[in-house]
TORFI-139478 format. One line per field, with one value per residue (C-alpha): residue in one letter; chain; x, y, z. Coordinates in steps of 0.05 Angstrom, whole numbers. Layout:
REM residues N
resn = [A  ...] $
chain = [A  ...] $
east = [X  ...] $
north = [Y  ...] $
up = [Z  ...] $
REM end
This chain:
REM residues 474
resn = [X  X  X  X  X  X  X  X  X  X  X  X  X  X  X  X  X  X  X  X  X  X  X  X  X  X  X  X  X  X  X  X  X  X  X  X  X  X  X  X  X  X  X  X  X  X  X  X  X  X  X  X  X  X  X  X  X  X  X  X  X  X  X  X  X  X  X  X  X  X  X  X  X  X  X  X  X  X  X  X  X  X  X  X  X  X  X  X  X  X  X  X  X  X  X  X  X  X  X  X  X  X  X  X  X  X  X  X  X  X  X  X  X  X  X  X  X  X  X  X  X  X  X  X  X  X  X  X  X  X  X  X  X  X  X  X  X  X  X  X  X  X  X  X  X  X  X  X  X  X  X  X  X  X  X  X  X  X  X  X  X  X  X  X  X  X  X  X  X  X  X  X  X  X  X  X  X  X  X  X  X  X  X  X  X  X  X  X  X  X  X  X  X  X  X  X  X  X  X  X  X  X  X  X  X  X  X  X  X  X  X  X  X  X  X  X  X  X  X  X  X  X  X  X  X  X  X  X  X  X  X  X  X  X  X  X  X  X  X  X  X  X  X  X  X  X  X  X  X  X  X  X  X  X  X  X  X  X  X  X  X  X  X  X  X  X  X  X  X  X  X  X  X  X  X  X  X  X  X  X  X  X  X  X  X  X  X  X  X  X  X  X  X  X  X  X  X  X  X  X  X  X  X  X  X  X  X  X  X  X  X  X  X  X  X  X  X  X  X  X  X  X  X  X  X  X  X  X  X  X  X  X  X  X  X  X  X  X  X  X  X  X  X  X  X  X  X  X  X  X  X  X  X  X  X  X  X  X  X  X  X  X  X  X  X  X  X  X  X  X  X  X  X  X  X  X  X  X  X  X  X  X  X  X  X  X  X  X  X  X  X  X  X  X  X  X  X  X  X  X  X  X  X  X  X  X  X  X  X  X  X  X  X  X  X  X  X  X  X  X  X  X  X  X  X  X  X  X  X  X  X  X  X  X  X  X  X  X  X  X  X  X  X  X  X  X  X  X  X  X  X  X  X  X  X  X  X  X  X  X  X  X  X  X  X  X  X  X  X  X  X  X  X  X] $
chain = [A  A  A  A  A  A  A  A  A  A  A  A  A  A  A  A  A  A  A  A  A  A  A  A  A  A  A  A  A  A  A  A  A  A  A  A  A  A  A  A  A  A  A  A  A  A  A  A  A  A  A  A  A  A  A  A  A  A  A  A  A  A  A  A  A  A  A  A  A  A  A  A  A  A  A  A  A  A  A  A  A  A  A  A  A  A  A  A  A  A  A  A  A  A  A  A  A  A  A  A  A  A  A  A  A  A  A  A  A  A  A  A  A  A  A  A  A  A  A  A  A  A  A  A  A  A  A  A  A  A  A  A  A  A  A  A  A  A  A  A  A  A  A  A  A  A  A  A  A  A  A  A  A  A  A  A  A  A  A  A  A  A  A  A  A  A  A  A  A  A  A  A  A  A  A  A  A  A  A  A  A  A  A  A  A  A  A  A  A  A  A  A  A  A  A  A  A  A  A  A  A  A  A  A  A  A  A  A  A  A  A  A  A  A  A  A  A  A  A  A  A  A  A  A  A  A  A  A  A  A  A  A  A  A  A  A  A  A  A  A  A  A  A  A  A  A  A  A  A  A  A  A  A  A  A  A  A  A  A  A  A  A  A  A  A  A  A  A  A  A  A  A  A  A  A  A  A  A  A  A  A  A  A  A  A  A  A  A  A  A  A  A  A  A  A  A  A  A  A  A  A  A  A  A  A  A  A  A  A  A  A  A  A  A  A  A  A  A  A  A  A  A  A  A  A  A  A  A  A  A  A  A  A  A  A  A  A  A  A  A  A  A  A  A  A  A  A  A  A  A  A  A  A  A  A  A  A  A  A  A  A  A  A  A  A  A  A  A  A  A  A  A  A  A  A  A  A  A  A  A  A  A  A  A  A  A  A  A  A  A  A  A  A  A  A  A  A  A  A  A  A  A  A  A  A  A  A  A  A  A  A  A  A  A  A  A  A  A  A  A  A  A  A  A  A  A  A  A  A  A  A  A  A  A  A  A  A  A  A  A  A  A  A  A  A  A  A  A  A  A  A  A  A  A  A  A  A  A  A  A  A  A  A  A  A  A  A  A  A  A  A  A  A  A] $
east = [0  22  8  1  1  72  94  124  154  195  168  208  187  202  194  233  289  281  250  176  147  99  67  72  56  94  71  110  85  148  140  68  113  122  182  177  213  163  142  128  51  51  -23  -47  17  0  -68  -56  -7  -65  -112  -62  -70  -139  -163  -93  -72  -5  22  39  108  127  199  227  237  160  105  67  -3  -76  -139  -123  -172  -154  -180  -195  -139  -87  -28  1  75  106  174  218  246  197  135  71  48  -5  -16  -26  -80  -154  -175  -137  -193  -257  -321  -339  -317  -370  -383  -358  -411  -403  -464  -412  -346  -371  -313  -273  -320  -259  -196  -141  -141  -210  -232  -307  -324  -249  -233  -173  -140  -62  -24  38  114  147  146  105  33  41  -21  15  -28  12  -13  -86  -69  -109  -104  -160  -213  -208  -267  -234  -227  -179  -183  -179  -120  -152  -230  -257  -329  -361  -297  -274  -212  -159  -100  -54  1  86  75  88  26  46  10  -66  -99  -160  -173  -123  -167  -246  -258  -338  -379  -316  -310  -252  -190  -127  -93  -15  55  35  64  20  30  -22  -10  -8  -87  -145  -189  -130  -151  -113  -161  -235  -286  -353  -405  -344  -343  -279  -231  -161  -116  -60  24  8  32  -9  8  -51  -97  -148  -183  -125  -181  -245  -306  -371  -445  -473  -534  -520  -526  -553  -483  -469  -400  -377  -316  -274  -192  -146  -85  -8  -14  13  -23  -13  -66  -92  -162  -176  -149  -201  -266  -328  -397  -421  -440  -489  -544  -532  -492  -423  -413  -364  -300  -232  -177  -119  -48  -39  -6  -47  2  -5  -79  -113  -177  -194  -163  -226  -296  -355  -409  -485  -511  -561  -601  -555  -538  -460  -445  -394  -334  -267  -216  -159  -83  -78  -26  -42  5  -21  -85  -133  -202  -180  -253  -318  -385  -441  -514  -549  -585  -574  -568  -498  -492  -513  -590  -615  -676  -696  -667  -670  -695  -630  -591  -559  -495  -477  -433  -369  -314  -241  -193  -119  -109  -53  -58  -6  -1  55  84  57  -18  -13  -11  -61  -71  -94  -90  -97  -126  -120  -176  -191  -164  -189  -175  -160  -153  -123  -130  -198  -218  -195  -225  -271  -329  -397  -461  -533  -599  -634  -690  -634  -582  -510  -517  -465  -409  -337  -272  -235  -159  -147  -99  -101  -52  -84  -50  -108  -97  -164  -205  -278  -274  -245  -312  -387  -437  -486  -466  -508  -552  -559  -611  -670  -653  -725  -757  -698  -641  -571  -545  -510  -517  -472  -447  -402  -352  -378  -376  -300  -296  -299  -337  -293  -221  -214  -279  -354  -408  -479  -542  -512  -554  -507  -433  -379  -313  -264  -196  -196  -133  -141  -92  -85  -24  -38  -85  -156  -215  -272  -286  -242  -300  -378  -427  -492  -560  -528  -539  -486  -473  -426  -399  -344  -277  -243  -167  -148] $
north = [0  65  131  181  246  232  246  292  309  369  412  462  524  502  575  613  651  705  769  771  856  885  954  1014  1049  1016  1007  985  966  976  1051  1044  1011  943  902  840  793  741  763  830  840  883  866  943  963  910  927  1000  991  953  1011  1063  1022  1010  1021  1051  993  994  941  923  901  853  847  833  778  749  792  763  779  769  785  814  852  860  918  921  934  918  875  837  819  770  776  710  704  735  697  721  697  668  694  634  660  649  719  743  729  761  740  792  749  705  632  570  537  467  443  408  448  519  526  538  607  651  659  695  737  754  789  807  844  863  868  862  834  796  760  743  758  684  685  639  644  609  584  575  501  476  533  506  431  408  332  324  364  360  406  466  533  541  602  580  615  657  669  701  727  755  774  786  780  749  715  678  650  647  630  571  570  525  500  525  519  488  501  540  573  586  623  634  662  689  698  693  670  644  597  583  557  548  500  475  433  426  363  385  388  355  390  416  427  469  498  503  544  547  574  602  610  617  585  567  524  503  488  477  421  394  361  362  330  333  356  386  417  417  443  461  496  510  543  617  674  632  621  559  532  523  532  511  482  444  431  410  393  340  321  276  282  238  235  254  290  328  333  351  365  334  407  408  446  490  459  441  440  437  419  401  365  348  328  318  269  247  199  173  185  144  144  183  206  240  243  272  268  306  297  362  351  387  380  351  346  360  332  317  276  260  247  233  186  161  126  91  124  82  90  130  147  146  171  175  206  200  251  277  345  377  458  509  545  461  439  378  322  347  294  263  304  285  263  258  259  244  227  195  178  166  146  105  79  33  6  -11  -49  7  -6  -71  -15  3  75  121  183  190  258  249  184  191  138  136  88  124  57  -20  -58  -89  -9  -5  -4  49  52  86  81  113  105  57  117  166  131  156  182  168  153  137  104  102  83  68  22  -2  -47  -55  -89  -137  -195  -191  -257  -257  -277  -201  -166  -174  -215  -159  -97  -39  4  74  99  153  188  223  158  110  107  118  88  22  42  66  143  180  153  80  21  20  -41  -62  -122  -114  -113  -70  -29  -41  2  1  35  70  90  95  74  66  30  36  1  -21  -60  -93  -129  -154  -161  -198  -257  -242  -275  -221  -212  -163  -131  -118  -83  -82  -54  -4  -2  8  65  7  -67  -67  -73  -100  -137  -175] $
up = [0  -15  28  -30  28  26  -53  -56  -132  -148  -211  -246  -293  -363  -394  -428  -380  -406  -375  -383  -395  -352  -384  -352  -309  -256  -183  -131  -63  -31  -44  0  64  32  67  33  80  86  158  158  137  69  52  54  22  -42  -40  -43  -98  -134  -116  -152  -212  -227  -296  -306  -357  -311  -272  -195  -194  -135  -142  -74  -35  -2  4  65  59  75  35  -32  -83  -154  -205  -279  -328  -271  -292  -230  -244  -195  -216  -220  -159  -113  -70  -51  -2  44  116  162  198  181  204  149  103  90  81  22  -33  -56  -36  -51  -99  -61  -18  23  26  61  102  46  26  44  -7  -6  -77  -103  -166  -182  -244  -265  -337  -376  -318  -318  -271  -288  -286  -272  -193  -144  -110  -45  -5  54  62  122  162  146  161  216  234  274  230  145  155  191  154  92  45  -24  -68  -125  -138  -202  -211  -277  -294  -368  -406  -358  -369  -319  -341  -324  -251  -203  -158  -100  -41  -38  23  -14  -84  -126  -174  -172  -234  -241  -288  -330  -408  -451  -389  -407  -363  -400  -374  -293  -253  -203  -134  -84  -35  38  40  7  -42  -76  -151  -195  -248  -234  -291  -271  -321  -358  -432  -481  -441  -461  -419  -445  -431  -352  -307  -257  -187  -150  -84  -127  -194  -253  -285  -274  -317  -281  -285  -231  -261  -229  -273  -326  -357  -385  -398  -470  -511  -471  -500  -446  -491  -476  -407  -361  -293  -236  -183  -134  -159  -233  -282  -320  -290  -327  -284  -221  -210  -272  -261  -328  -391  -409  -485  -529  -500  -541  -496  -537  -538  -462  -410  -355  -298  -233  -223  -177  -188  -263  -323  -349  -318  -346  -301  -308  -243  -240  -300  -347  -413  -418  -506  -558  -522  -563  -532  -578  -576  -501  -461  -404  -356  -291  -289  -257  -281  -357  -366  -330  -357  -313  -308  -250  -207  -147  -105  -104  -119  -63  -82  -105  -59  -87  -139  -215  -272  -308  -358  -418  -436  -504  -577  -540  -575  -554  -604  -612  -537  -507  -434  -405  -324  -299  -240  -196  -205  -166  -106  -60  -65  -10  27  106  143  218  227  151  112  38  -3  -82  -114  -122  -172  -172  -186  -252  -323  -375  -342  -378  -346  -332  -311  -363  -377  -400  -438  -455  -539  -582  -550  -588  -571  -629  -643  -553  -540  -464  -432  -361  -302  -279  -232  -198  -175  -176  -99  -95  -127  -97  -142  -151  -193  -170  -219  -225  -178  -190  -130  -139  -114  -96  -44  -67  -14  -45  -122  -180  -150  -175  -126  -118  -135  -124  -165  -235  -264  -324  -328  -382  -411  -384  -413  -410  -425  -490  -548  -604  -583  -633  -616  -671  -660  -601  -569  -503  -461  -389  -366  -292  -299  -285  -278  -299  -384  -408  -438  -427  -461  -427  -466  -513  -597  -642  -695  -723  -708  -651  -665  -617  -617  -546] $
REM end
């Protein structure tokens, strides 16, 4: 077994070295009584410095050593320029935080509703310059309580035209960045490690539309990226581009819905590396009766990645402002192709994190496989796995699974308690792919191998029509 709290993998920048511009005017908090020795407290000095350059198009300038700070605003047309070299950074101290800065979205997770940067209706916004954003996460590691306080890093709020990009954002306190409601952010060349705490993901767009992600690398507790629609506003999330990206995370690497009261539609993910997840590579999941369509998936590797994909509709109650279960969504035209996934030695390991008396188990082996499933009344719709190739690690018994594989439950009328969640069952009748309740699945090219003997079919397919005969090579 394998205690994944203590990983602990050093990432480097990999842009250029050369210095990044900042426009003018420049702002400097040091000349509003910044010290920038990482113990002094310089939050009015940055946040006056930010002040100063509102809707100037000019740019704050943090060029010394750690800029200890608490709650943080930003403005419109502000560029913030963390230069290589410098930190800022997190206060340790809960009180540091406000409670002006909108919610967290999460039915279960309100006592992460403080953050420590927060931007609501700021345009033309940048934050940049090659340093580090430090969470300070230690100083919000409790042992006896997963549940206690912890700002998240960076919120956004009907914000428009932001980029982020050149930084190294280490150690969030809970999530690293919130962005809701937002239109046309970039997200480019960040580094990203979050593994102190749980509920560390890296990129999180909620009702967002024309978002590019693209050249990041991903270490994370939790989600990479994640892709939501929570329903407020009356946004939905669409055009959306993850390219050129390599994650690690100890639950999945791309997450679509779960929070899915609005739609999520047309997504391209392309060209990425996705290692060392333990639970999965990509997971689309419309759980609030929202539309979930137009998903490409193409030219991925994955390596060690437990569960590679995992479509599910069900229905149940998950977003802040829903009273009562929705009717099912939709999931559908979702298309993988050109995808490689190879376990090695290391997926015979018992993954699992531990939080004081918390001791969750990520993954082992009997966990594994594509998994695609729904209630029987609203079927996946055309679904394609073209050109995979998927050398899994297998060596399960059937003694090691349960008899009965749950169905997906109408929470309206039925008990979830013992059914297909979007966290359960943590097995897999199928050592490879099982899929059911599909109208209209393709599977084009398809290589499967098990590597460890195992006693379950390599592959089922369970009430679903075809768009074309299987193809299939063991």
């Amino acid at each position: 077994m394998k205690d994944i709290n203590k990983k602990k993998t050093p990432i480097l920048p990999f842009w250029d070295k050369e210095e990044l511009s900042c426009p003018l005017p420049h702002y400097f908090p040091e000349d509003f009584g910044a010290v920038a020795d990482g113990k002094a407290n310089d939050t009015d000095a940055v946040q006056k410095a930010m002040d100063m350059a509102e809707n100037t198009g000019g740019s704050v300038i943090l060029s010394g050593s750690v800029y200890l700070c608490g709650q943080l605003y930003l403005r419109s047309k502000l560029t913030l320029f963390i230069k290589r070299g410098s930190k800022l950074f997190a206060s340790g101290s809960i009180d540091d935080y406000r409670e002006d800065t909108h919610y967290n979205r999460h039915l279960y997770e309100k006592h992460m509703d403080r953050c420590f940067i927060y931007g609501e209706d700021c345009e033309e916004l940048i934050i940049t310059g090659g340093g580090v954003i430090d969470g300070n996460a230690p100083a919000f590691h409790n042992d006896l309580d997963a549940y206690s306080p912890r700002p998240m890093l960076v919120r956004l709020k009907d914000c428009k035209k932001v980029i982020i990009e050149h930084l190294s954002i280490f150690d969030a306190a809970a999530w690293n960045f919130a962005i809701l409601g937002c239109s046309d952010v970039t997200a480019r060349s960040l580094v990203f490690r979050s593994l102190v705490n749980l509920n560390g993901d890296g990129l999180d767009f909620d009702g967002c539309r024309r978002v590019l992600v693209e050249d990041c690398i991903f270490d994370q507790s939790d989600d990479s990226v994640c892709l939501q629609s929570n329903g407020q506003g009356q946004q939905d999330c669409e055009d959306v581009t993850i390219r050129r990206c390599r994650m690690r995370s100890w639950t999945d690497g791309v997450r679509i819905g779960m929070k899915s009261v609005g739609d999520i539609r047309r997504v391209l993910i392309e060209d990425c590396v996705m290692e060392h997840i333990w639970r999965e590579g990509i997971k689309i999941e419309s759980s609030e009766g929202g539309i979930i369509e137009d998903i490409l998936i193409r030219n991925i590797r994955m390596e060690n990645v437990r569960r590679p994909f995992y479509y599910l509709c069900n229905n149940i109650i998950i977003s802040i402002g829903i009273n009562e279960a929705p009717a099912f969504g939709t999931i559908r035209n979702i298309t993988a192709e050109n995808i490689t996934i190879i376990d090695t030695e290391e997926m015979k390991q018992e993954h699992y994190y531990t939080w004081g008396g918390l001791h969750c188990v990520m993954g082992n082996t009997r966990f594994g496989g594509i998994r695609c499933d729904s209630h029987e009344s609203a079927p996946l719709q055309n679904i394609t796995f073209s050109n995979l190739t998927y050398r899994a690690i297998g060596g399960v018994k059937k003694d090691d699974i349960p008899e009965l594989w749950p169905t997906v439950a109408d929470t309206r009328t039925e008990s979830e308690a013992g059914r297909v969640s979007n966290y359960y069952p943590d097995w897999s009748r199928a050592s490879c792919m099982d899929l059911r309740n599909i109208n209209g699945l393709s599977i084009e090219h398809i290589s499967l191998c098990v590597k460890e003997t195992d006693e379950r079919p390599t592959y089922i397919c369970e009430n679903c029509t075809f768009n074309s005969k299987p193809d299939i090579v063991y």
